[in-house]
C-alpha positions, 0 to 999 in steps of 0.5 A: 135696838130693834130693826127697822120695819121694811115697808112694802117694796112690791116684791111680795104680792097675793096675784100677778096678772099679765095683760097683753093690749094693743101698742097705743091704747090708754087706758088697759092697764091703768084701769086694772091697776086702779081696781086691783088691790094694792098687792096685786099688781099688773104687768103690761105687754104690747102688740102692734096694732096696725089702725093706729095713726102717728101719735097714737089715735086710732082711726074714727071706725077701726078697719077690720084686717088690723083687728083680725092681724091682731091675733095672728101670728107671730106677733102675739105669741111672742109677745105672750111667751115673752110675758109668761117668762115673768113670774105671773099667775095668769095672762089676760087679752086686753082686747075685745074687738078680735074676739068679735071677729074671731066668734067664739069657736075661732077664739078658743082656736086661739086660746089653744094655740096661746097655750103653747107659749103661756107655761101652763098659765092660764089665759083669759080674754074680755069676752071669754071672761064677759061670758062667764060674768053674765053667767055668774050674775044669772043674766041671760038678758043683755046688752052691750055698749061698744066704743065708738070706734066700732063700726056697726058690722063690728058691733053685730058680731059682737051681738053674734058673739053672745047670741052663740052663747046663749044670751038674748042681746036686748041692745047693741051699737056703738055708743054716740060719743066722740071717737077717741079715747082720752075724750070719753069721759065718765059723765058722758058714758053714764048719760049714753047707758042711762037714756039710750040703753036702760030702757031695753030693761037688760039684766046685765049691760056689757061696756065693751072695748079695754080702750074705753074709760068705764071702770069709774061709772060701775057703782052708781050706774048699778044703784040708780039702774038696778041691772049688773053693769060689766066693763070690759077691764073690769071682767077681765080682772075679776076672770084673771083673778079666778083663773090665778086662784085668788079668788079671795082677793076679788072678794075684797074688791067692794066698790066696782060692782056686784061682780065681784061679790060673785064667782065663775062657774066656769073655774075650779073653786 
């Protein structure tokens, strides 16, 4: 009599991806999780973010010191070292709005400092992987879409951001939708990208913010639109799994967006 056929139990995966968000975010990880093969798997860490309210919303404009506190230490370093004790491949930085403040010399500063409790893994973050997605794609010409709990200074620095990178930022702002995660919704978003910023004739369109729903509205939004459409966890995903060297696996990864029929030229193959 044979023995039976162990069924998979999630010990054995191809890739782990740590992902450290803000303590009361929705969606992060939920969206990774739905994205990634089923034996890849993801592992959540939080930091405490000081614009959320009791009960876990966030103000209707998120402040700017909470965002830069974010990043500073000691919190996220330790919760990063915390995360790079587990047996990962990669650790991502779920969080889009610090890199804006940071600008992009201040987020390789803190890229650097991270290294130091990460065990030689490697770190990405949304813009940092954004960046590499837009180059990957050939897009110089973009726009970005940014949850509306950003205020318009934030979403200028987020212009600034790119325009250090080399990209024309054809459009930017703040979406007009309601503030508030778990009121976004798919259908909404795609009305926003198709009467507000197509007609700006981007290359590529950034949905920025791990906290806003997006990862659902890649694939139609690219055939009707005909220009890349990046979100913000659906890049960090796709850089994460490069960095990890299971660029393979985002290979599989068929129905969220061109992407990730591409590779970064910014890892070793």
């Amino acid at each position: 009599m044979s023995s039976p056929k162990a069924e998979q139990d999630g010990w054995e995966a191809r890739a782990r991806v740590g992902v450290v968000v803000p303590h009361a975010d929705v969606g992060p990880e939920s969206e990774l999780q739905a994205m990634a093969p089923r034996d890849v798997f993801i592992h959540g860490s939080r930091v405490h973010f000081g614009a959320m309210r009791a009960g876990g919303e966030m103000d209707p404009k998120i402040p700017h010191d909470p965002v830069q506190a974010f990043v500073e230490p000691p919190h996220i370093d330790n919760a990063v070292e915390l995360l790079a004790a587990s047996p990962l491949d990669v650790i991502a930085l779920g969080f889009t709005s610090s890199a804006y403040v940071l600008g992009a010399a201040g987020e390789k500063d803190l890229f650097d400092r991270l290294a130091q409790y990460t065990r030689g893994l490697p770190v990405t973050g949304t813009t940092r992987a954004a960046v590499a997605g837009f180059a990957a794609l050939g897009a110089r010409r973009v726009a970005v879409v940014n949850p509306p709990w950003f205020d318009d200074k934030l979403s200028a620095l987020g212009r600034d951001y790119f325009s250090e990178q080399g990209f024309t930022v054809a459009h930017h702002g703040p979406c007009g939708l309601p503030s508030n995660q778990k009121l976004i919704t798919p259908e909404a978003l795609s009305e926003w990208i198709r009467t507000t910023v197509a007609d700006h004739s981007p290359d590529a369109v950034l949905v920025a913010g791990n906290g806003i729903r997006a990862v659902g509205v890649i694939n139609a939004l690219e055939r009707e639109l005909g220009f890349s459409v990046l979100t913000a966890n659906q890049v960090l995903l796709w850089h994460a799994l490069h960095l990890a060297g299971a660029g393979h696996v985002a290979g599989e990864i068929t129905d969220r967006g061109r992407l990730f029929s591409v590779a970064p030229s910014d890892v070793a193959a």
